[in-house]
Residue frames as a rotation matrix with the C-alpha (Angstrom) as fourth column:
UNK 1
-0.572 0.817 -0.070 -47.14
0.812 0.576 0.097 -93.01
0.120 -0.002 -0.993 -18.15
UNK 2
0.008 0.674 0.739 -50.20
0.277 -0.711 0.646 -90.73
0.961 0.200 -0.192 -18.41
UNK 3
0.599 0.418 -0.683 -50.59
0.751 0.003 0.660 -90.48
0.278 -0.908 -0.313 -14.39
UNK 4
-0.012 -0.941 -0.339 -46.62
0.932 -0.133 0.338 -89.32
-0.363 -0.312 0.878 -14.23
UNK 5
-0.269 -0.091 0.959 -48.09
0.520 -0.851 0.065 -85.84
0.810 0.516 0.277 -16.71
UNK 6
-0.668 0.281 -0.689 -48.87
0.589 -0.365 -0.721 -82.83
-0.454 -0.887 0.078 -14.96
UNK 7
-0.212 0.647 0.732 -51.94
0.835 -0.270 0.480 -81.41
0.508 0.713 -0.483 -16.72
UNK 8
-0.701 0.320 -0.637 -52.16
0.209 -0.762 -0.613 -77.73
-0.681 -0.563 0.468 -14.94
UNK 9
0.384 0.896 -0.221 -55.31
0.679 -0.436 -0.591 -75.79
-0.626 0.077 -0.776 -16.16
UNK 10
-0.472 -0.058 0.879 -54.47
0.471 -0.860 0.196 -73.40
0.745 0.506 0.434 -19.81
UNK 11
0.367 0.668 -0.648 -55.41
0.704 -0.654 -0.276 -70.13
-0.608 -0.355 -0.710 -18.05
UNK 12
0.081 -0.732 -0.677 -55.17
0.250 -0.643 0.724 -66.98
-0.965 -0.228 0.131 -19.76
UNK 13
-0.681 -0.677 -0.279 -55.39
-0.357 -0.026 0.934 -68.02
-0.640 0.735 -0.225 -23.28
UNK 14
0.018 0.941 0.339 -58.45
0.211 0.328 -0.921 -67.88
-0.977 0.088 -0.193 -25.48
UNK 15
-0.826 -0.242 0.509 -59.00
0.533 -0.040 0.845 -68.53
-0.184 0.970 0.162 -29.48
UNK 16
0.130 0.738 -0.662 -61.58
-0.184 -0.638 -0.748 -65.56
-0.974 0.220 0.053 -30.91
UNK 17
-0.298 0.283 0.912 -63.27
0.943 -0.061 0.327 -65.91
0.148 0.957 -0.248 -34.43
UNK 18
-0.037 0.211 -0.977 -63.46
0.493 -0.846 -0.202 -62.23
-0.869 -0.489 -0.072 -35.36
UNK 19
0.348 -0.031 0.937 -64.44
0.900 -0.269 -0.343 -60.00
0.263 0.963 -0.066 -38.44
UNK 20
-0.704 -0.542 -0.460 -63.06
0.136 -0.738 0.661 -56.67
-0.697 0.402 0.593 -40.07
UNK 21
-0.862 0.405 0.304 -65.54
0.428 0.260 0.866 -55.04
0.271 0.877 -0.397 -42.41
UNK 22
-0.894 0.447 0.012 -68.08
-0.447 -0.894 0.036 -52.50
0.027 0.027 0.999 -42.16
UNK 23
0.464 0.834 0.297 -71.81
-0.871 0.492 -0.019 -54.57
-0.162 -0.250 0.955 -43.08
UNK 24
0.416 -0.180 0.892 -72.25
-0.127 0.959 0.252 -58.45
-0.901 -0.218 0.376 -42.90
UNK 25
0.850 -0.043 0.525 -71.25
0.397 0.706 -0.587 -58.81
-0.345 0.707 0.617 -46.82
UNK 26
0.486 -0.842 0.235 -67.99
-0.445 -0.470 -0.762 -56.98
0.752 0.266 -0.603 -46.38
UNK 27
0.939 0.308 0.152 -67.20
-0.342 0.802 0.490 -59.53
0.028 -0.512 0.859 -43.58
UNK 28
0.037 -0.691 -0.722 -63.37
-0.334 0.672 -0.661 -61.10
0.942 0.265 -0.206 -43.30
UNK 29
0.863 0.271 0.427 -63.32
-0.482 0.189 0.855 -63.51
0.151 -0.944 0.294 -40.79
UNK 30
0.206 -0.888 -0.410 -60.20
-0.416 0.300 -0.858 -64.51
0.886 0.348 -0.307 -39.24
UNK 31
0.705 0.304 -0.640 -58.77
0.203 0.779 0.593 -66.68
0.679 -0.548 0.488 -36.09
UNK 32
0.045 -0.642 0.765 -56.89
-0.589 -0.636 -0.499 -65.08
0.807 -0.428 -0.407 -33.29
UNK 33
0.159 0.246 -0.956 -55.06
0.734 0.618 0.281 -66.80
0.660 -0.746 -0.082 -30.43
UNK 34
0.196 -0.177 0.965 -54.93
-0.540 -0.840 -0.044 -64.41
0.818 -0.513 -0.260 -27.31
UNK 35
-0.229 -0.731 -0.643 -52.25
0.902 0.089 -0.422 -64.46
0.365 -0.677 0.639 -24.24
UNK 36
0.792 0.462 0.400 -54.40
0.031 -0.684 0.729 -62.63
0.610 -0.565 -0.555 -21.68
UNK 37
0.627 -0.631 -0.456 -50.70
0.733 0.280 0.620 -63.81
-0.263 -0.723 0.639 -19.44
UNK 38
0.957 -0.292 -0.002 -48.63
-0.242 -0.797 0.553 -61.52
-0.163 -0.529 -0.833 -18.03
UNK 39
0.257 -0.751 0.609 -45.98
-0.351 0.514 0.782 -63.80
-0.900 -0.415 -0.132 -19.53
UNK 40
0.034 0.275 -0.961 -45.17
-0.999 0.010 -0.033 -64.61
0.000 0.961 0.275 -23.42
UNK 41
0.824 0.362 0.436 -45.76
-0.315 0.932 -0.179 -68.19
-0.471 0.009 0.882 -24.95
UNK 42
0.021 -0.676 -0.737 -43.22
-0.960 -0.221 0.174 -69.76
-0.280 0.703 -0.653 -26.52
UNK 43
-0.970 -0.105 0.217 -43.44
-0.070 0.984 0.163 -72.80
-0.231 0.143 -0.962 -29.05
UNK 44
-0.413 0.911 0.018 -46.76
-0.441 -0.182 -0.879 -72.07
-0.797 -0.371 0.477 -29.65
UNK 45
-0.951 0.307 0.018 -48.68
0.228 0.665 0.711 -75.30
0.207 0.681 -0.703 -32.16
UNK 46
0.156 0.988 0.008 -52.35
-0.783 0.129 -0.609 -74.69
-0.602 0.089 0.793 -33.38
UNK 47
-0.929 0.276 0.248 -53.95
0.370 0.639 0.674 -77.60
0.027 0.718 -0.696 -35.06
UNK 48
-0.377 0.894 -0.242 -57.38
-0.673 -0.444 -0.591 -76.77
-0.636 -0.060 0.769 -36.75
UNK 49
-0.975 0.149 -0.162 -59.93
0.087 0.937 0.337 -79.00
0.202 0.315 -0.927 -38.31
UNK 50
-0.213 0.976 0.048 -63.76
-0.960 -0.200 -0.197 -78.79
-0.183 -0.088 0.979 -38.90
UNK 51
-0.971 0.199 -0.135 -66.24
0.212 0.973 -0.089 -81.39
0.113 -0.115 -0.987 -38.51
UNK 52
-0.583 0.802 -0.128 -69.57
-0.007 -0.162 -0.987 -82.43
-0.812 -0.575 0.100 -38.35
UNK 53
-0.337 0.706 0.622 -73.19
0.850 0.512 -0.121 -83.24
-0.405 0.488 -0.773 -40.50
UNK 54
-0.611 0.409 -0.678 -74.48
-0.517 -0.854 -0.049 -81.08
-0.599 0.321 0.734 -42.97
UNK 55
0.356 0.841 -0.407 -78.09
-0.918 0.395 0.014 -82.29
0.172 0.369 0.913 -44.86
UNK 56
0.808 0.320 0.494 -77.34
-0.419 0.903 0.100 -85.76
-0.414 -0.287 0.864 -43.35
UNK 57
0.828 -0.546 -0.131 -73.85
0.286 0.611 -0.739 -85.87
0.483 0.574 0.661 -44.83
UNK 58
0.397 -0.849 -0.349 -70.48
0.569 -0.071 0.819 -86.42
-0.720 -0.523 0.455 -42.50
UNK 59
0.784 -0.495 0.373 -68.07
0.215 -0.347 -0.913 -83.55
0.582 0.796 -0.166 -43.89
UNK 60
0.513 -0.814 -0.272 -64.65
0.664 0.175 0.727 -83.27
-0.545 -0.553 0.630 -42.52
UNK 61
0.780 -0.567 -0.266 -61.48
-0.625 -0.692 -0.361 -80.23
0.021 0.448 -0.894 -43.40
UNK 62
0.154 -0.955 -0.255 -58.39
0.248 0.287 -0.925 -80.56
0.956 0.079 0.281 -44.13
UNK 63
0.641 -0.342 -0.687 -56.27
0.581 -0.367 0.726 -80.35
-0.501 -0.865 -0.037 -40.37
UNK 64
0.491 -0.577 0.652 -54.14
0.147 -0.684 -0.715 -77.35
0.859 0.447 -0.251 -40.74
UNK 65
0.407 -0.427 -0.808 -51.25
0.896 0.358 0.262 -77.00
0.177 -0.830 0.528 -38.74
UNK 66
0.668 -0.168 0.725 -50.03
0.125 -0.935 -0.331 -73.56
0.734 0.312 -0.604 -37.45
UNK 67
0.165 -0.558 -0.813 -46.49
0.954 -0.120 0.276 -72.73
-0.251 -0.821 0.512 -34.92
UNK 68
0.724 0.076 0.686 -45.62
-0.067 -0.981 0.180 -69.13
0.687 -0.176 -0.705 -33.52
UNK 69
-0.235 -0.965 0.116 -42.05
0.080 -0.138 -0.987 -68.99
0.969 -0.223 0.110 -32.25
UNK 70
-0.909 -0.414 0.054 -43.45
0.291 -0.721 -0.629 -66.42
0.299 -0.556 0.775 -29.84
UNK 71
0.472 0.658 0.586 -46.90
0.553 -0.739 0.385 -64.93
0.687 0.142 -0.713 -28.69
UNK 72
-0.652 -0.374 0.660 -46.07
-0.089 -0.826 -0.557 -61.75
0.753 -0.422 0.505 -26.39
UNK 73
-0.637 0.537 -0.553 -47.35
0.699 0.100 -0.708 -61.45
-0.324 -0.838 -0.439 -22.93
UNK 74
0.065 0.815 -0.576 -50.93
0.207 -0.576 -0.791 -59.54
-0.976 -0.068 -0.206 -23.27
UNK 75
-0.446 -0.407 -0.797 -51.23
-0.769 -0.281 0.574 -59.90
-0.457 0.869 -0.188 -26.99
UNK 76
0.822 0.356 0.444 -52.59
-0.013 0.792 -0.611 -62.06
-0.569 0.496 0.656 -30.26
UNK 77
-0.854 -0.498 0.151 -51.34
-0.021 0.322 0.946 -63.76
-0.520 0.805 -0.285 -33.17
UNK 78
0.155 0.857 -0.492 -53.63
-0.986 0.105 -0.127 -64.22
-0.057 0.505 0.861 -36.54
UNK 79
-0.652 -0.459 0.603 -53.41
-0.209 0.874 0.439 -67.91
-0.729 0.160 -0.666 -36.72
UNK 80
-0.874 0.193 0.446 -55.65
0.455 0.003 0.891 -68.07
0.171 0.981 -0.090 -40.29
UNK 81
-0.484 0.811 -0.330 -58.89
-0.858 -0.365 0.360 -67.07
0.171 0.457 0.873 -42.44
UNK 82
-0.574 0.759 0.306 -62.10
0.750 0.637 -0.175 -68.77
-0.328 0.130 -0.936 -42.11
UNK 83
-0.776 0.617 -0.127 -64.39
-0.337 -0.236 0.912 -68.87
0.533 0.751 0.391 -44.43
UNK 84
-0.340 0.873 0.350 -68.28
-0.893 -0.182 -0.412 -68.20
-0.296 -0.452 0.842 -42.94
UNK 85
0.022 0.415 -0.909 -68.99
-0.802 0.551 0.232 -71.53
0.597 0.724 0.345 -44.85
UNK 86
-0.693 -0.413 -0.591 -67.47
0.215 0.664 -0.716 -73.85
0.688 -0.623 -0.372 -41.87
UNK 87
-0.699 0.303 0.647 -69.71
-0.684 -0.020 -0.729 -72.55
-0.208 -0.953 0.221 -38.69
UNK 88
0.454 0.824 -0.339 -72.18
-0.829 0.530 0.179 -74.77
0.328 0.200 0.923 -39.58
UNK 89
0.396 -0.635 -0.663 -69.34
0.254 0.770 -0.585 -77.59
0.882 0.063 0.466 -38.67
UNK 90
0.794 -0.406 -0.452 -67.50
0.543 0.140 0.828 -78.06
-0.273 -0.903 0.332 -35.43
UNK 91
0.506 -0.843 0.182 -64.32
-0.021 -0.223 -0.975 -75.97
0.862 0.490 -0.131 -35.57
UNK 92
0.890 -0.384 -0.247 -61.64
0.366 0.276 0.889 -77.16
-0.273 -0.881 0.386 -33.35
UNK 93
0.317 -0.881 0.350 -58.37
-0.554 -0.472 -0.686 -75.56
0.770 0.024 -0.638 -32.45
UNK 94
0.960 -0.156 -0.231 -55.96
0.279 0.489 0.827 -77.44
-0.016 -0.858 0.513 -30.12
UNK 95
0.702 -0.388 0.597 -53.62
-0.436 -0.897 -0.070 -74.96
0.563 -0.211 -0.799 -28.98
UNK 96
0.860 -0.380 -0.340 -50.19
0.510 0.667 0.544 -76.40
0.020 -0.641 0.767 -27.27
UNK 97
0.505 -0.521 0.688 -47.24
-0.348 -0.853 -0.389 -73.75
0.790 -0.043 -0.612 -25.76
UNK 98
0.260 -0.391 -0.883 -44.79
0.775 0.630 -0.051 -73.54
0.576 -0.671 0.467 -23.42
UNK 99
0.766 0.368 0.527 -44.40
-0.210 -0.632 0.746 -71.60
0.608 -0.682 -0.407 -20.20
UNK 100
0.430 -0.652 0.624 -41.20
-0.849 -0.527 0.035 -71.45
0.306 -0.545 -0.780 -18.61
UNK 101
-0.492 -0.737 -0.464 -40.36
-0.865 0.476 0.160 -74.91
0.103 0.480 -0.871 -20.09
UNK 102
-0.497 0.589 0.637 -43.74
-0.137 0.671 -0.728 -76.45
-0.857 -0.449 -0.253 -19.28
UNK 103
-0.955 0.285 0.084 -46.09
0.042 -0.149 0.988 -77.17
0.294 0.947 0.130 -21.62
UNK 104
-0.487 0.856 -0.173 -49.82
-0.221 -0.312 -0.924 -76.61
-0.845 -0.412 0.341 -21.83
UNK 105
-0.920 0.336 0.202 -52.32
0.345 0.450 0.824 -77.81
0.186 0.828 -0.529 -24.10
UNK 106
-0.477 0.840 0.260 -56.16
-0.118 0.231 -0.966 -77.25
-0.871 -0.491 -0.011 -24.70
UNK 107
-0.843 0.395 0.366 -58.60
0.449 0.140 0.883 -77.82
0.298 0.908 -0.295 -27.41
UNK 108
-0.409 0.589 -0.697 -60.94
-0.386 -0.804 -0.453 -75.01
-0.827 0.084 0.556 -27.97
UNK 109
-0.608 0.621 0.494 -64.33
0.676 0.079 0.733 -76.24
0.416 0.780 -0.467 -30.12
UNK 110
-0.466 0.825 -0.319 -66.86
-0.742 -0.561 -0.366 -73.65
-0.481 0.066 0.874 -31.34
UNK 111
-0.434 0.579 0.691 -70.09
0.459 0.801 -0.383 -75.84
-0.775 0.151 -0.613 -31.92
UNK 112
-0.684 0.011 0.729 -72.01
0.708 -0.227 0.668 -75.32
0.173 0.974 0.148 -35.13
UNK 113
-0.125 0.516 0.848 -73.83
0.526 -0.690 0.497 -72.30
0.841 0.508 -0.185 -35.28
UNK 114
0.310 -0.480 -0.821 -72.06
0.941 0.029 0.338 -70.87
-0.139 -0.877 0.460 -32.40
UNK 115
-0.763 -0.473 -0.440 -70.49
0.189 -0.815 0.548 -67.70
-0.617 0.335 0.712 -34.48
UNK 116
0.010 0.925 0.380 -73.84
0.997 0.020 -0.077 -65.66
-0.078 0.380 -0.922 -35.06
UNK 117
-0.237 0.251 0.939 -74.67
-0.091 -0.968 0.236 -61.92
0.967 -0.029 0.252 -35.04
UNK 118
0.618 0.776 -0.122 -76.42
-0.074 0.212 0.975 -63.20
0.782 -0.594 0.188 -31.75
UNK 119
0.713 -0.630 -0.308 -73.17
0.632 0.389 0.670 -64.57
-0.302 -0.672 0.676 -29.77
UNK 120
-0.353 -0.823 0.444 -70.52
0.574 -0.566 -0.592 -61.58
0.739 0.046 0.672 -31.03
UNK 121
0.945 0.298 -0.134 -68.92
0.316 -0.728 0.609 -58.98
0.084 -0.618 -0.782 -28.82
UNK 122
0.786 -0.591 0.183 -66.78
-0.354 -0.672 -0.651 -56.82
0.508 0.446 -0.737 -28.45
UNK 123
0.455 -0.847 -0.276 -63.08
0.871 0.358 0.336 -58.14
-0.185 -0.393 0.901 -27.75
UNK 124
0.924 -0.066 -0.378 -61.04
0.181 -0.794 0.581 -55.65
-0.338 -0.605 -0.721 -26.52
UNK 125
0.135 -0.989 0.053 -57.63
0.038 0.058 0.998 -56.59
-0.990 -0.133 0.046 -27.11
UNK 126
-0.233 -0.023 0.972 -58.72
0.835 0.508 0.212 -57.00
-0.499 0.861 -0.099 -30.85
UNK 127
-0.738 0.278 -0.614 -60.38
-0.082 -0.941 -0.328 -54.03
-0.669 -0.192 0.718 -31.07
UNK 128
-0.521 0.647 -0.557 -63.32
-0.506 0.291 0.812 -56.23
0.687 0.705 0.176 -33.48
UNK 129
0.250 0.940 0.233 -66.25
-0.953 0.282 -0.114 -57.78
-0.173 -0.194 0.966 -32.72
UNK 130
-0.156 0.189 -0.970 -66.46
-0.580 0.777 0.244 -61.69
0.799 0.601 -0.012 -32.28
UNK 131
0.891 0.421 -0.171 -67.07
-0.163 0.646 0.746 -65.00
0.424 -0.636 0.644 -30.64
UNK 132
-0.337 -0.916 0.217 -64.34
-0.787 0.148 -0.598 -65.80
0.516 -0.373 -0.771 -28.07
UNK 133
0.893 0.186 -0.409 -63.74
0.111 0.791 0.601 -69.24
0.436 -0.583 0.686 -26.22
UNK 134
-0.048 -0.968 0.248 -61.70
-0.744 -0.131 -0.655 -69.53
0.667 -0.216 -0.713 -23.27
C-alpha cells in the first residue's frame, strides 16, 4: 500500500537545460542529469514529455524514455537534445535511481518560458551556461 513506501527527499540531483555554441543562433541545447552525491546512481530511468497550450491549441510530445546503468558520484550524463521549439511547453523529466538498493524518484518541470537568456547561469560542473532545477 502507498502508506507502507518510504518516499525520502531526491537530494543532490538536478536536471540542467544547457547550450554549447558561441552566439544565440549557433545554440545546441541539450539535457543533463547531475549527481551533486558523493555516491553514484545506479538504474538510473528518465522519462521526458512536453506539454501545454500554444495559440489556444493543447500540444503534447512524444514521452521519451531514457536508462543509465550508472551516473558517477559528482558527475552528469547527456540524457538528449532539445530543440528551442518546446520551452514554450511544459517540459517534464521524471528521474527514478537507486541508492544503495533504495529507490528515489522526482519529477523535475521547467514551466514555459522558463529557459530564457534572463534565467541562465553558469553551471559549474558543466562548464556551460543554463537553466538548472533541483
Amino acid at each position: 500500500m502507498k502508506k507502507d513506501i518510504d518516499f525520502t527527499p531526491v537530494q543532490g540531483v538536478a536536471v540542467a537545460i544547457a547550450f554549447s555554441g558561441e552566439s544565440p543562433e549557433e545554440r545546441a541545447w541539450n539535457v543533463y542529469l547531475i549527481n551533486n552525491n558523493s555516491v553514484a546512481l545506479s538504474n538510473v530511468f528518465v522519462t521526458s514529455k512536453g506539454y501545454g497550450t500554444i495559440k489556444d491549441e493543447e500540444v503534447k510530445t512524444s514521452v521519451l524514455r531514457h536508462m543509465f546503468e550508472q551516473v558517477e558520484a559528482k558527475s552528469f550524463v547527456q540524457v538528449e537534445v532539445i530543440d528551442p521549439s518546446v520551452f514554450k511547453l511544459n517540459n517534464e523529466y521524471w528521474v527514478s535511481y537507486y541508492i544503495d538498493g533504495k529507490i528515489y524518484d522526482k519529477r523535475f518541470v521547467f514551466v514555459p518560458d522558463s529557459i530564457t537568456d534572463e534565467h541562465l547561469i553558469d553551471i559549474s560542473m558543466l562548464q556551460m551556461q543554463g537553466v538548472l532545477h533541483s
